[in-house]
LODREN-62714 format. One line per field, with one value per residue (C-alpha): residue number from 1; residue in one letter; chain; x, y, z. Coordinates in Angstrom, 3 decimals. Layout:
<recs>
resi <- (NUM; ...)
resn <- (A; ...)
chain <- (A; ...)
u <- (X; ...)
v <- (Y; ...)
w <- (Z; ...)
</recs>
This chain:
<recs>
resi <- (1; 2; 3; 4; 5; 6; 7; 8; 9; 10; 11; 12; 13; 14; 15; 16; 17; 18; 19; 20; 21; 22; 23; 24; 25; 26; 27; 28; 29; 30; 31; 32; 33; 34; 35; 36; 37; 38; 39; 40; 41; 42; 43; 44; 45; 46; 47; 48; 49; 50; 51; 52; 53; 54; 55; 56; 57; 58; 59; 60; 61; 62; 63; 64; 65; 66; 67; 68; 69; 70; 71; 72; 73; 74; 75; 76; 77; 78; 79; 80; 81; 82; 83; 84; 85; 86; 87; 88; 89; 90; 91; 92; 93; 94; 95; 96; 97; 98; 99; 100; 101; 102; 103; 104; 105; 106; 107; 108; 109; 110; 111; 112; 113; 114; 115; 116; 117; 118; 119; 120; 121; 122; 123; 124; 125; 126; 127; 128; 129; 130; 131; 132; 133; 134; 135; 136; 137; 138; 139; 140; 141; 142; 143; 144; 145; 146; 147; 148; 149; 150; 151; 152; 153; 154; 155; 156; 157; 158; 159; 160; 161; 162; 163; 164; 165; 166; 167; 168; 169; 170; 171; 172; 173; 174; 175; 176; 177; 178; 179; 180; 181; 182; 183; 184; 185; 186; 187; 188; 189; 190; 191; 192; 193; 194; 195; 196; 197; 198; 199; 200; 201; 202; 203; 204; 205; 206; 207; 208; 209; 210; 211; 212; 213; 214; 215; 216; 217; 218; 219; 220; 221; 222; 223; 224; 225; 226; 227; 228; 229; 230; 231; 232; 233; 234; 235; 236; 237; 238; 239; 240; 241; 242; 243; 244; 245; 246; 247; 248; 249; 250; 251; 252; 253; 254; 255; 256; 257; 258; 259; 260; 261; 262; 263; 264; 265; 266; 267; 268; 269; 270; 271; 272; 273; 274; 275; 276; 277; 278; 279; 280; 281; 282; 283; 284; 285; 286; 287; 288; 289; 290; 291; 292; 293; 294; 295; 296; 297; 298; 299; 300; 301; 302; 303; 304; 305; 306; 307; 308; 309; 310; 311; 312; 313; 314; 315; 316)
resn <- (X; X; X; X; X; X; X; X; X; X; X; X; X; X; X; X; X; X; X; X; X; X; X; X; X; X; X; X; X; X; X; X; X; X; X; X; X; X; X; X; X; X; X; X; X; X; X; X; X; X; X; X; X; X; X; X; X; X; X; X; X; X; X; X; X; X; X; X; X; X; X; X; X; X; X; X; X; X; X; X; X; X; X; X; X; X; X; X; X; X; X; X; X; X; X; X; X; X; X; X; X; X; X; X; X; X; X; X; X; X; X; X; X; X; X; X; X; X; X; X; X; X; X; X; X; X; X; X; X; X; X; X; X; X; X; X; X; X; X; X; X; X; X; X; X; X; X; X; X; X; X; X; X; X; X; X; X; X; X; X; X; X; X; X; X; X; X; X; X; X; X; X; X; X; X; X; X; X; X; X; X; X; X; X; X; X; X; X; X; X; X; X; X; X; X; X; X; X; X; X; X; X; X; X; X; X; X; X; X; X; X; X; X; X; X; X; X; X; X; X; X; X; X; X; X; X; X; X; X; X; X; X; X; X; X; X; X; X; X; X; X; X; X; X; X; X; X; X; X; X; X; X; X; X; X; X; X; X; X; X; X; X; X; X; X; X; X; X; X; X; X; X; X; X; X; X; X; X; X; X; X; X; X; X; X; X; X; X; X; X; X; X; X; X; X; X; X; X; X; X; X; X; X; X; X; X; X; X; X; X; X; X; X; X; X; X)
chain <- (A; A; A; A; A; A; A; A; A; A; A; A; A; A; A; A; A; A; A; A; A; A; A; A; A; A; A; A; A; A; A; A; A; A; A; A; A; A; A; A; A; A; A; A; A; A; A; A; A; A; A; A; A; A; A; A; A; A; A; A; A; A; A; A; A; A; A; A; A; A; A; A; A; A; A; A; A; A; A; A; A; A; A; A; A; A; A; A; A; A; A; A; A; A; A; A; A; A; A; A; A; A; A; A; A; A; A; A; A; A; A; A; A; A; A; A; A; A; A; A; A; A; A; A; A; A; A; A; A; A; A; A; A; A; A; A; A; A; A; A; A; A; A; A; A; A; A; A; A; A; A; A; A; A; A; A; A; A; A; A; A; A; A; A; A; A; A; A; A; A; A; A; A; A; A; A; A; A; A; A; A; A; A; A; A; A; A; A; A; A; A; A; A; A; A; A; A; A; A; A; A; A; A; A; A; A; A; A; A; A; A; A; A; A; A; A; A; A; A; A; A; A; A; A; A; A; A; A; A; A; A; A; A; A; A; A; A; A; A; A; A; A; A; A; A; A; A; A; A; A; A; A; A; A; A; A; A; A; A; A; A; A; A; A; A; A; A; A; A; A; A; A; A; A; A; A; A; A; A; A; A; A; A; A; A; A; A; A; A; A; A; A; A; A; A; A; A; A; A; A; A; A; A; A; A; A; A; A; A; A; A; A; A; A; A; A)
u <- (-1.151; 1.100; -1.396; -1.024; 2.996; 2.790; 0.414; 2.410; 5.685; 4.255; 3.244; 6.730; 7.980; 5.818; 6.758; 10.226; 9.853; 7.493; 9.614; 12.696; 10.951; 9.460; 13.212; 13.998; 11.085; 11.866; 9.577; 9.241; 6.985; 6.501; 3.600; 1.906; 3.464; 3.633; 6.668; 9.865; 13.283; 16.455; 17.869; 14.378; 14.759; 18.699; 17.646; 14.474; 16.431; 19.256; 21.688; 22.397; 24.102; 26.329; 25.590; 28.712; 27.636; 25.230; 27.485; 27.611; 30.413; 34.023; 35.273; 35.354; 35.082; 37.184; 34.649; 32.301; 34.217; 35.315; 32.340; 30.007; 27.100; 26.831; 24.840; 23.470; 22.871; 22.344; 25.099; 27.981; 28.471; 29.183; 30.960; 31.233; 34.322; 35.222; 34.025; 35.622; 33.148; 30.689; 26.998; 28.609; 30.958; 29.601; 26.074; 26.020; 26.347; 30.431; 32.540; 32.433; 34.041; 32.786; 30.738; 27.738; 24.874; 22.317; 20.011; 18.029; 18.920; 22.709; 24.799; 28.077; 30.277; 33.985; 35.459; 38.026; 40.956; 39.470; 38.200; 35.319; 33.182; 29.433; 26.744; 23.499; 21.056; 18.186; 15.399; 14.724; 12.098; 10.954; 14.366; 16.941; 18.908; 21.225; 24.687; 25.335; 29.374; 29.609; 33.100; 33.665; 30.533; 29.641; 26.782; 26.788; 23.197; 22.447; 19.662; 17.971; 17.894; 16.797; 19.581; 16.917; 16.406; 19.621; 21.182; 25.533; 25.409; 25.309; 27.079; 30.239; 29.806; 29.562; 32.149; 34.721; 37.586; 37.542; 37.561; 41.102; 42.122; 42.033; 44.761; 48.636; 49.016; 46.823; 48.851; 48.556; 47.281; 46.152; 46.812; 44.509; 46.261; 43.923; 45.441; 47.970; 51.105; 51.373; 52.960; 50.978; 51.987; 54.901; 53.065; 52.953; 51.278; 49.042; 48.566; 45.874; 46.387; 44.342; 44.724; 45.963; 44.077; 42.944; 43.808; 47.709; 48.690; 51.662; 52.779; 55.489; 57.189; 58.342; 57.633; 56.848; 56.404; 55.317; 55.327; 53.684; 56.274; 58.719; 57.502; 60.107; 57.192; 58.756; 55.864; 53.809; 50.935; 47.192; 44.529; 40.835; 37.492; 34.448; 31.011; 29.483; 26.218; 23.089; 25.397; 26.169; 28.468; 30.923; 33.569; 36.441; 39.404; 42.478; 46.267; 48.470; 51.046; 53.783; 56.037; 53.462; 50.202; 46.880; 46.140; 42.081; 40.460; 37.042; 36.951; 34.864; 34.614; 35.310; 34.942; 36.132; 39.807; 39.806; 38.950; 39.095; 40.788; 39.346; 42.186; 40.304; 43.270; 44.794; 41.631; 43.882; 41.907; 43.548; 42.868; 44.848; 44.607; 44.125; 47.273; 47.673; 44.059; 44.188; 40.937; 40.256; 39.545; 41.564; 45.189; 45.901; 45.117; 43.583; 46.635; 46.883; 49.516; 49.856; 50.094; 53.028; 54.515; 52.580; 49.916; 47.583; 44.334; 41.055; 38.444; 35.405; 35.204; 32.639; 31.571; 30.204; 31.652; 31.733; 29.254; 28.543; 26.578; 23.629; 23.061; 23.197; 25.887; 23.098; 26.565; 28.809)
v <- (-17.252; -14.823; -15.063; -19.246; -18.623; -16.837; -18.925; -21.734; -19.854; -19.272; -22.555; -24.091; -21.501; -22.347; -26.231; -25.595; -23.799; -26.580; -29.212; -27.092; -26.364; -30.116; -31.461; -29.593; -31.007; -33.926; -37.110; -39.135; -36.886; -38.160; -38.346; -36.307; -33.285; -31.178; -31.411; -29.100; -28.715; -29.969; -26.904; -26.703; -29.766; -29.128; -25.985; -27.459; -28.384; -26.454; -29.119; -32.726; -34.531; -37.326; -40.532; -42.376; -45.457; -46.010; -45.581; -47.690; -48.807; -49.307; -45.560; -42.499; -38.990; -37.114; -34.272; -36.276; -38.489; -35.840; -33.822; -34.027; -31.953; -30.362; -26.862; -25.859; -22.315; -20.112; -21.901; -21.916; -25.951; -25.333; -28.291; -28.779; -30.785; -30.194; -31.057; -27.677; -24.993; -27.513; -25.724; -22.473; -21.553; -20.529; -19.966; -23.953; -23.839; -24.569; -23.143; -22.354; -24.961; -24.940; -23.745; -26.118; -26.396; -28.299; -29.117; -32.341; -34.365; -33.904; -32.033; -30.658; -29.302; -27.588; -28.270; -26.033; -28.435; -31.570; -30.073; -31.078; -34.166; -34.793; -36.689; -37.818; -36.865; -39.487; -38.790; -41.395; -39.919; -36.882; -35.321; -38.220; -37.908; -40.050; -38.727; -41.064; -40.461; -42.235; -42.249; -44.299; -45.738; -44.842; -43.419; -41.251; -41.076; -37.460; -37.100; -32.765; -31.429; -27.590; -26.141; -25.092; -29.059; -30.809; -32.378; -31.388; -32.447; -35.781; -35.954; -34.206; -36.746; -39.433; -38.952; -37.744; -39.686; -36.980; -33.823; -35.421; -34.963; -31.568; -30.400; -30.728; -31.765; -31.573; -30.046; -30.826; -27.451; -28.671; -31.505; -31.860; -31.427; -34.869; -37.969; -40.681; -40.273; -42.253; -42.417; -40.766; -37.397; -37.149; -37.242; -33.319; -33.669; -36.073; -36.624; -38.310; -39.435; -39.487; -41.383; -44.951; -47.042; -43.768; -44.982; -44.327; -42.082; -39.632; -38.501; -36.885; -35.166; -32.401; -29.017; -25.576; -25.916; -23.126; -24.785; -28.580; -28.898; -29.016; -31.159; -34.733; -37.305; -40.153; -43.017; -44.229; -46.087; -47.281; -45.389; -46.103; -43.990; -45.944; -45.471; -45.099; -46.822; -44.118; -40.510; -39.224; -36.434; -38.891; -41.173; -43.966; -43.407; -45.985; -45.001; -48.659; -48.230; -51.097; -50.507; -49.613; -51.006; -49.195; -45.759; -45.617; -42.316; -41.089; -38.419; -35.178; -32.230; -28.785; -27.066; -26.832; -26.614; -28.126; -31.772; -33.087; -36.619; -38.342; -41.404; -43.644; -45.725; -42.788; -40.352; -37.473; -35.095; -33.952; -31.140; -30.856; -28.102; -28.214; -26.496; -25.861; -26.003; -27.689; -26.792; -29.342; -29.263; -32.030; -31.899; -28.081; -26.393; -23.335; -21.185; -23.258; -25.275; -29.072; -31.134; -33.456; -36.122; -36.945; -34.625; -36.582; -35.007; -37.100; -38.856; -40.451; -44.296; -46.525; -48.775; -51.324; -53.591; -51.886; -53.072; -52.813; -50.746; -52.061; -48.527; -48.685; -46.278; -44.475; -41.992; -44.799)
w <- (189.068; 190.823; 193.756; 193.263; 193.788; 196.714; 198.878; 197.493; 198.779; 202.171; 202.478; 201.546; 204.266; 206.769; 206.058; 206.624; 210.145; 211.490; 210.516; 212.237; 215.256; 215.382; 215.232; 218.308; 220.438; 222.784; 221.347; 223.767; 226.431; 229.785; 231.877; 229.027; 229.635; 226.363; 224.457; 225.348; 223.304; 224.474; 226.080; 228.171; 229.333; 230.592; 232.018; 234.138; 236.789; 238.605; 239.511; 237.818; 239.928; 238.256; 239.731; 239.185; 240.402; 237.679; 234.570; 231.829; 229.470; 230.329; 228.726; 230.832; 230.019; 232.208; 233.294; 234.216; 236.168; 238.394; 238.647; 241.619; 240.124; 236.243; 235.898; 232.077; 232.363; 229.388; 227.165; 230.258; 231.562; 235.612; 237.491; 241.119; 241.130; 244.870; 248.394; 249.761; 248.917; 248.055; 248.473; 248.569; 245.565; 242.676; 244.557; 244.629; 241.087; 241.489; 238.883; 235.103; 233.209; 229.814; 226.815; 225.701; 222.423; 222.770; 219.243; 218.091; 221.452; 220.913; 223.529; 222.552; 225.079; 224.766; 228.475; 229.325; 229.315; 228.217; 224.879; 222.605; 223.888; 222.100; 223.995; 222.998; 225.237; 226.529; 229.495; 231.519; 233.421; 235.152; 236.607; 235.198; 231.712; 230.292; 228.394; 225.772; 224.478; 221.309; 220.814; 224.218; 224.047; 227.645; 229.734; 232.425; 234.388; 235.648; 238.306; 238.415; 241.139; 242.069; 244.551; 247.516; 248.149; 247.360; 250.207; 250.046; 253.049; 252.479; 249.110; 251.039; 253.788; 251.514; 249.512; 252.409; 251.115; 247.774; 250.578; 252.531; 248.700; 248.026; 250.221; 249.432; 253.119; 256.887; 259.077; 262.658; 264.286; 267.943; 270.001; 273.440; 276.969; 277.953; 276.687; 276.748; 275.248; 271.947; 268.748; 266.632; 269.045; 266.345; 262.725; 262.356; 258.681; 256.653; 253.106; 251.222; 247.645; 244.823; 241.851; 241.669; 244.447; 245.925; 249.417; 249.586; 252.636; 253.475; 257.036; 258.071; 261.481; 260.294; 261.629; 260.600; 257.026; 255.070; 251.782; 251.401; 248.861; 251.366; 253.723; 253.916; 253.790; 256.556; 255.720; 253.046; 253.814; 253.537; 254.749; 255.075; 255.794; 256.655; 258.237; 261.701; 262.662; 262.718; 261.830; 258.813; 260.652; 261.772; 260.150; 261.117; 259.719; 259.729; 258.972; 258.748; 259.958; 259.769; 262.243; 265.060; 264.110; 262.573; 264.409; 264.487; 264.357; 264.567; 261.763; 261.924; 260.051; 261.333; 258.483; 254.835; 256.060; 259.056; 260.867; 264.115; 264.725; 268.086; 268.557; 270.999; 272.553; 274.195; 274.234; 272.480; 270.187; 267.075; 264.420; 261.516; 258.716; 255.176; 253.140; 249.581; 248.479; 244.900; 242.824; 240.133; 237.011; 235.550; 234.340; 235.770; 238.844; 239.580; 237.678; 234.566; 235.933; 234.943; 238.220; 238.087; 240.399; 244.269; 243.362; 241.014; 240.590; 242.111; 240.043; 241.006; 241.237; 240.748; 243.557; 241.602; 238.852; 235.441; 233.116; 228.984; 227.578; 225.982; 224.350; 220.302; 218.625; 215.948; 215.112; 213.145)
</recs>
């Protein structure tokens, strides 16, 4: 009888562990591939990008909207949330945002300012998941990626508009000897605005400012960046300008903290220089500080109309 107990004991025991570790397993395996837990699955691929584009539902959760890739390493949620750096800080990973668990399909993350968000997590196929937030009833589509073969290149270049954002002010560095005189000779410093209709521009003629803060902004204006025909490397960008016209510029990078403007009406070659790097992570920049007033903090945009989501809230 005591014998009888014990096998029955183990057997109860063993129950209970299979049924634990079976809860963990991801159900709906593709391609055949043997089943792997939800933290497997997060870790399998290096980078998820966040393709913006393809959300669903009219909520937002804030991380995500800013965030150009996500990393899950080892319980620590990394974000690349700028262009400057982008490939390079954090080893490509960006920066360390967060604190994550992952159990039973159900991701819960504590962001660093945004606080607690929960997710539940779907795969789509091989290298795409989908982040289900319940309590906005939104989805945010992530596609893996391993760093060696993701292109920054053309997510920086694609998403240029973001880059002119993450500097207080551009301040006009060089000016070529070749070219006619013209007015834009006297706009010593640029500003690009996030926020709002995310195309609202600042210039100004000051000179010699060592802090953007000081800088008298003269004009307020529209500003567009568009494509050129068979180069990623090379952009239009148009100030208006009431009271003279548009200025046209072709727009090329230099490097994370500097860009060349090429005006073509009087062949003059600008570069201007980022100051006043903000880093983003939402509300605060890189010292904790909440950022008030001009400077509000970039977030992603959709390019096509928002839709509903047709995903079922199983949390209610």
């Amino acid at each position: 009888m005591k014998t009888l107990k014990l096998l029955l004991g183990f057997a109860l025991i063993a129950t209970l562990f299979t049924s634990c570790y079976t809860e963990e397993i991801i159900v709906n395996d593709l391609d055949n591939q043997p089943g792997i837990t939800l933290n497997q699955l997060l870790s399998s691929h290096e980078l998820w990008y966040v393709d913006i584009n393809q959300t669903l539902g009219n909520g937002e959760t804030p991380f995500l909207q800013i965030a150009f890739t996500v990393s899950f390493r080892n319980g620590v949620l990394y974000a690349n949330n700028n262009l400057v750096g982008f490939g390079n800080q954090g080893n490509g990973y960006g920066i360390d945002v967060g604190t994550y668990d992952a159990y039973n399909m159900i991701l819960d993350i504590n962001h660093d300012i945004d606080g607690y968000e929960t997710f539940d997590v779907y795969q789509i196929d091989s290298n795409t998941i989908e982040l289900y937030n319940p309590f906005n009833d939104t989805s945010y589509f992530l596609n893996g990626y391993q760093r060696n073969t993701f292109d920054y290149d053309y997510v920086f270049y694609d998403n240029i508009h973001y880059f002119l954002q993450e500097y207080e002010a551009w301040e006009k560095t060089y000016t070529s000897d070749m070219g006619a005189i013209n007015e834009f000779d006297n706009e010593n410093y640029l500003q690009f605005l996030a926020g709002g209709n995310d195309s609202e521009f600042k210039s100004s003629q000051d000179v010699n400012i060592g802090n953007p803060d000081n800088i008298y902004w003269d004009y307020t204006g529209i500003y567009g960046v568009g494509d050129i025909s068979n180069t990623m490397y090379l952009k239009t960008l148009t100030l208006d300008y009431d009271f003279f016209d548009n200025e046209y510029f072709e727009l090329s990078v230099i490097n994370d903290q500097r860009i060349e403007l090429f005006h073509p009406s009087s062949e003059t070659v600008y570069e201007f220089t980022g100051r006043g790097y903000i880093e983003f992570l939402r509300e605060a920049d890189a010292t904790g500080k909440r950022i008030e007033g001009t400077k509000q903090l970039k977030k992603r945009k959709q390019k096509s109309a928002k839709k509903d989501n047709p995903r079922v809230n199983t949390r209610r």
